[in-house]
N, CA, C and O of each residue as an XYZ file, in Angstrom:
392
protein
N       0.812     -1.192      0.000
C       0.000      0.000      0.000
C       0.858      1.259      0.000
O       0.574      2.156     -0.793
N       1.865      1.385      0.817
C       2.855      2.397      0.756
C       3.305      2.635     -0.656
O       3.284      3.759     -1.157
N       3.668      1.678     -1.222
C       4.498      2.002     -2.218
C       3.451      2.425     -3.195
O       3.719      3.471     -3.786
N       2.304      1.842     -3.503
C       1.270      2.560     -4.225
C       1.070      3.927     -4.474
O       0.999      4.507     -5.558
N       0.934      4.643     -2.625
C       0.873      6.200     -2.459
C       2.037      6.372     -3.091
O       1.889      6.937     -4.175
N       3.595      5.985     -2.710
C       4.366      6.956     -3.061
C       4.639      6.982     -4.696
O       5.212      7.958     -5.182
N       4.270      6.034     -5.409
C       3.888      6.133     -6.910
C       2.858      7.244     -7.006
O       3.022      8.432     -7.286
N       1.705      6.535     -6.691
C       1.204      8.231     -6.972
C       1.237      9.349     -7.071
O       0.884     10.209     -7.878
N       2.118      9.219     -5.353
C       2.444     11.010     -5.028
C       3.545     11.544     -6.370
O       3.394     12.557     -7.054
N       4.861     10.336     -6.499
C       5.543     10.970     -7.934
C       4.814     11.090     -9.112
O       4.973     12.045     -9.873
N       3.980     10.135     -9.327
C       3.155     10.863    -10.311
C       2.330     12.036    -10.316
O       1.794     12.399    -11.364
N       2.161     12.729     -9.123
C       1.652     13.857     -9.423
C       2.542     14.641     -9.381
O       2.320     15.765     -9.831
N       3.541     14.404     -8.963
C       4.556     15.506     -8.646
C       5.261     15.578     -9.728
O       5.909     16.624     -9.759
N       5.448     14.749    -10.843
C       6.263     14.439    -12.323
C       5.111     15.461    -12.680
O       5.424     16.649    -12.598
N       3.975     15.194    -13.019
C       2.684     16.063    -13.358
C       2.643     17.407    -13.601
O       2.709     18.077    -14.631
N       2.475     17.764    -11.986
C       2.929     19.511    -11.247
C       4.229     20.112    -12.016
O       4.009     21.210    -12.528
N       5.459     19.631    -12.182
C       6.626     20.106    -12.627
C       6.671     20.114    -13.808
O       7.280     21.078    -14.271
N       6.192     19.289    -14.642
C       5.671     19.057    -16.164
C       4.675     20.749    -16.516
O       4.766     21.567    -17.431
N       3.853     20.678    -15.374
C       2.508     21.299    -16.259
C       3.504     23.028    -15.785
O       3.175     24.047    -16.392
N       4.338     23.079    -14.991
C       4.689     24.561    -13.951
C       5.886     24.664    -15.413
O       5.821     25.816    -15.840
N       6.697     23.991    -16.076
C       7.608     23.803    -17.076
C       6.751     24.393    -18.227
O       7.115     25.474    -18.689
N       5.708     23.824    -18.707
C       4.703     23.662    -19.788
C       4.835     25.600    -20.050
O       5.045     26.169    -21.121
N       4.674     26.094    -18.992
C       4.001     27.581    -19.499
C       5.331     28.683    -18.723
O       5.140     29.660    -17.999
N       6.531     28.153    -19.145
C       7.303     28.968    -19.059
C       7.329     30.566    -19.752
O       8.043     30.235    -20.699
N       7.174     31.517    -19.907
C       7.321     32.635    -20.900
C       8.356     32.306    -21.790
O       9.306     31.566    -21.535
N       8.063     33.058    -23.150
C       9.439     32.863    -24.223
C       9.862     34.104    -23.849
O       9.038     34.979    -23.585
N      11.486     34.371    -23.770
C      12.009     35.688    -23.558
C      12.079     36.395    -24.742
O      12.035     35.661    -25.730
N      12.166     37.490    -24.954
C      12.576     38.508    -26.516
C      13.881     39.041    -26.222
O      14.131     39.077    -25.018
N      14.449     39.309    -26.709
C      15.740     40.379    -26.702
C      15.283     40.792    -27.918
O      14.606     40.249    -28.791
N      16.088     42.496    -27.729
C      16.063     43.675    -28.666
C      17.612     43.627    -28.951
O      18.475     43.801    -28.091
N      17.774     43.439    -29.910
C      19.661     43.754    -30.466
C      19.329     45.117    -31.187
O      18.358     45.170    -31.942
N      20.154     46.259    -30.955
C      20.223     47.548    -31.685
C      21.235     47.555    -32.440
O      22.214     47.244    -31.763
N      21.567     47.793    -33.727
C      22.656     48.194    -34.507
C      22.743     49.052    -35.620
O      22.110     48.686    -36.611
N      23.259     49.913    -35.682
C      23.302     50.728    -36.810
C      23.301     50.548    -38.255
O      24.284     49.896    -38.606
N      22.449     50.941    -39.337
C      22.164     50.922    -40.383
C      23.561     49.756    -41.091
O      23.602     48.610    -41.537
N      24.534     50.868    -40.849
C      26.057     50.146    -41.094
C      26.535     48.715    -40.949
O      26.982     47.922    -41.778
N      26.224     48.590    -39.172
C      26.331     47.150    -38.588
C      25.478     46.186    -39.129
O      25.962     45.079    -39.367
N      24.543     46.353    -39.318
C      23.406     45.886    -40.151
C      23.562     45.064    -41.611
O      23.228     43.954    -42.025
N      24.164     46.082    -42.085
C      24.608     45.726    -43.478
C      25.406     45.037    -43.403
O      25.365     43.989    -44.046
N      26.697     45.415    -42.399
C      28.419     44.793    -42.602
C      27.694     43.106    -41.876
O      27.817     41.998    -42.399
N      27.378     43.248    -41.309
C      26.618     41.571    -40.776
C      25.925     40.691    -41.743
O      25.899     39.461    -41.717
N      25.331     41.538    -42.656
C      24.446     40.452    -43.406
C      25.407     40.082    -44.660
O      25.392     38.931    -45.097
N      26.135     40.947    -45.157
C      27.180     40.744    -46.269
C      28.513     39.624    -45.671
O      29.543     39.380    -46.299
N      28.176     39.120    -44.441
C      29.340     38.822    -43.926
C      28.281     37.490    -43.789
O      29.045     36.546    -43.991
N      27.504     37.161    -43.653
C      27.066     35.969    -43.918
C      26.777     35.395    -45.186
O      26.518     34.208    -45.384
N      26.856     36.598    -46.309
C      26.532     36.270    -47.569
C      27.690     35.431    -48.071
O      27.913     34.417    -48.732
N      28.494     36.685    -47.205
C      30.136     35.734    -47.980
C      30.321     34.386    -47.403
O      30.502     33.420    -48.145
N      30.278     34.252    -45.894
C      29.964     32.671    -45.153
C      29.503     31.816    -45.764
O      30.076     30.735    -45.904
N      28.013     32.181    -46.428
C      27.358     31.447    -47.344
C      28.509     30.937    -48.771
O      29.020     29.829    -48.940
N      28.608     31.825    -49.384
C      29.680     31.536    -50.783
C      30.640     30.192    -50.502
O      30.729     29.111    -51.084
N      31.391     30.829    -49.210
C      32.527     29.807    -48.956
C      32.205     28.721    -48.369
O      33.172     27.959    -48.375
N      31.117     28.186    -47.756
C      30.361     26.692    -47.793
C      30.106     26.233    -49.182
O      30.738     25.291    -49.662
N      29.134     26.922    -49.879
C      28.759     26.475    -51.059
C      30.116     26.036    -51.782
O      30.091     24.857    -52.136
N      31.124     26.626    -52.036
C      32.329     26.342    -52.203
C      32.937     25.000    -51.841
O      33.276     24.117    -52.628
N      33.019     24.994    -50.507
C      33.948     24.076    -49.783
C      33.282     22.894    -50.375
O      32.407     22.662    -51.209
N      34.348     22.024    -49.312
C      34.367     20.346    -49.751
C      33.717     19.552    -48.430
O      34.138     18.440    -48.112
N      32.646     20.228    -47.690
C      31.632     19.790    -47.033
C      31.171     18.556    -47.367
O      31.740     18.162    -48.385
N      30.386     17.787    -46.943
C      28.931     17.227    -47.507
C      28.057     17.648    -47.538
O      27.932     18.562    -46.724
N      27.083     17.414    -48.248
C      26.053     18.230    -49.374
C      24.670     18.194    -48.154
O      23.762     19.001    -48.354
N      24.566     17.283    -46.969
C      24.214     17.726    -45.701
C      24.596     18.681    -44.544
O      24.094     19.279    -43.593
N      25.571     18.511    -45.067
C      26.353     20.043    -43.911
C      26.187     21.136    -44.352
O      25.556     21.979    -43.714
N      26.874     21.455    -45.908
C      26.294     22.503    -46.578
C      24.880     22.964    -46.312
O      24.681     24.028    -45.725
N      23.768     22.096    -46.779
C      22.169     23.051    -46.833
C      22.344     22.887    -45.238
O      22.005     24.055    -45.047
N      22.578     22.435    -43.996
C      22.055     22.816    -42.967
C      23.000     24.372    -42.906
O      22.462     25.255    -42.237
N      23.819     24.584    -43.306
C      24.618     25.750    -42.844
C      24.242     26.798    -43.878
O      24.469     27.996    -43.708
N      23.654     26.291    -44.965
C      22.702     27.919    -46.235
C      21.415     27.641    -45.434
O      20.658     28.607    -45.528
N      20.820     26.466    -44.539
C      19.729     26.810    -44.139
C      19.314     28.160    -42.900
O      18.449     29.034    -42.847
N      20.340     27.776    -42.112
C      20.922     28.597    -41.133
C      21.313     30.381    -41.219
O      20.996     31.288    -40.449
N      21.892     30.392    -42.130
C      22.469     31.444    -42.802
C      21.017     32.163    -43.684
O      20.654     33.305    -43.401
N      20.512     31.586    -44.425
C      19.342     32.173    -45.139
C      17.560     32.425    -43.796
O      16.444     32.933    -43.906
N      18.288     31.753    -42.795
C      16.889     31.537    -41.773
C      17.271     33.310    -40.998
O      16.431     34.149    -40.671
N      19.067     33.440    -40.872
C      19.397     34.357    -39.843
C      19.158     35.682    -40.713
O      18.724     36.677    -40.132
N      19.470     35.734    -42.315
C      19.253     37.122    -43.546
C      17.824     36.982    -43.292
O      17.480     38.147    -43.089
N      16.493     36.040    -43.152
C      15.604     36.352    -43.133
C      14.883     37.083    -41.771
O      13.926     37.853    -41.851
N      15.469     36.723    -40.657
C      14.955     37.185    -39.621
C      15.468     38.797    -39.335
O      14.786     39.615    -38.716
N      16.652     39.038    -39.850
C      17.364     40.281    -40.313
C      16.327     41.177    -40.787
O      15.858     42.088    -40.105
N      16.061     40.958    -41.704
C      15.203     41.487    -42.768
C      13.772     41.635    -42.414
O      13.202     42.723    -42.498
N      13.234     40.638    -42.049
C      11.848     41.168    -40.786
C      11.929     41.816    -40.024
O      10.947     42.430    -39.607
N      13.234     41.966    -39.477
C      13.375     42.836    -38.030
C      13.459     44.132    -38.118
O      13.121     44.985    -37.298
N      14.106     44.281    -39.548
C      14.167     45.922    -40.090
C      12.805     46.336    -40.474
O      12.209     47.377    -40.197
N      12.513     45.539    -41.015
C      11.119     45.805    -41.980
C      10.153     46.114    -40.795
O       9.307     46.976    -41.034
N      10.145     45.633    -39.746
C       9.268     45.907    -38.885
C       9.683     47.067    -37.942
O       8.874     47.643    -37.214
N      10.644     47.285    -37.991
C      10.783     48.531    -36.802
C      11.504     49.659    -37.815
O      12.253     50.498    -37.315
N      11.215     49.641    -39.447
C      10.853     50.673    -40.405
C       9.771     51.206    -40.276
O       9.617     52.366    -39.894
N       8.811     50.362    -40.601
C       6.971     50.368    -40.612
C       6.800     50.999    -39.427
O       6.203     52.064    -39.584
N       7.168     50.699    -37.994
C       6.520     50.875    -36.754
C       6.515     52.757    -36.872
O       7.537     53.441    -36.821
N       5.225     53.246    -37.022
C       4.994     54.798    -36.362
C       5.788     55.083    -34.879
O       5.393     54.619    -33.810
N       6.702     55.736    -35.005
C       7.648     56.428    -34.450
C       6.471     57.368    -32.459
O       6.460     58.599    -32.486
N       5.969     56.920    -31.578
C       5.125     57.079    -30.406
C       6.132     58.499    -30.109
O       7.354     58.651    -30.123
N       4.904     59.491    -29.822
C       5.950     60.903    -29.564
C       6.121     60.573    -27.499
O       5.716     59.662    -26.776
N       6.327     60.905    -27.430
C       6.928     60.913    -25.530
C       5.546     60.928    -24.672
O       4.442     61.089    -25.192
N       5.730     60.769    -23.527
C       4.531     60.583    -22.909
C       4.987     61.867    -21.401
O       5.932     61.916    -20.614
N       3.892     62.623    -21.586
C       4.471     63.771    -20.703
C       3.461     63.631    -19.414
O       3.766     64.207    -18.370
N       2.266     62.865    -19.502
C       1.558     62.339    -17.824
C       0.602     63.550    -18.069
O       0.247     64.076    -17.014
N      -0.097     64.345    -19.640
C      -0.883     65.230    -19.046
C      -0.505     66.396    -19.107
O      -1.168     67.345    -19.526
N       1.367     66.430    -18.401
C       1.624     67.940    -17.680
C       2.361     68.765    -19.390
O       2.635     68.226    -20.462
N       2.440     69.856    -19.056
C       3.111     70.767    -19.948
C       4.138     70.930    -19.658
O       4.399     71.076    -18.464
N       5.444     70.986    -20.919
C       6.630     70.929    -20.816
C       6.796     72.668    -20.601
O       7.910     73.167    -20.441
C-alpha cells in the first residue's frame, strides 16, 4: 500500500513540474545596430554562405549551414522591416506641460 501512495504522489509531482515547465514565458531580446552594422553583418554571412557552397563539405552540412544562414538574412530582414513600418510614439508627458 505504501508504495502505491508513493507512486502516486511521484506521479503527481512528475505532473505539477511538467505542467509549472509547460508555461514557461518565451524571452525577446532587442539587439540595436546601426544601419552600417546591419549591413556589414548580413554581407558577412553572404560571404559565409559563398565559402560553404564552395567548400568540400557534404552536401548535408552545406544546406544545414545555407539553411541557417538564409533563416538568420531572413529574420534580419523582418526585423528591419518591422521597426521601419513601426509609427515612431511621440513621448509621454503624464498630461503635464513641458
Amino acid at each position: 500500500m505504501k508504495s502505491s501512495n508513493n507512486l502516486v504522489k511521484g506521479i503527481f509531482i512528475g505532473m505539477g513540474v511538467m505542467a509549472l515547465t509547460a508555461f514557461a514565458a518565451e524571452k525577446t531580446f532587442i539587439l540595436k545596430f546601426s544601419e552600417t552594422d546591419i549591413n556589414k553583418h548580413y554581407q558577412k554571412l553572404s560571404v559565409i554562405r559563398q565559402i560553404v557552397d564552395n567548400s568540400n563539405l557534404s552536401h548535408q552540412e552545406v544546406v544545414y549551414v545555407t539553411k541557417a544562414i538564409d533563416s538568420l538574412q531572413a529574420e534580419i530582414i523582418a526585423q528591419v522591416k518591422t521597426q521601419i513600418e513601426q509609427p515612431v510614439a511621440p513621448p509621454q508627458t503624464n498630461g503635464k506641460k513641458q
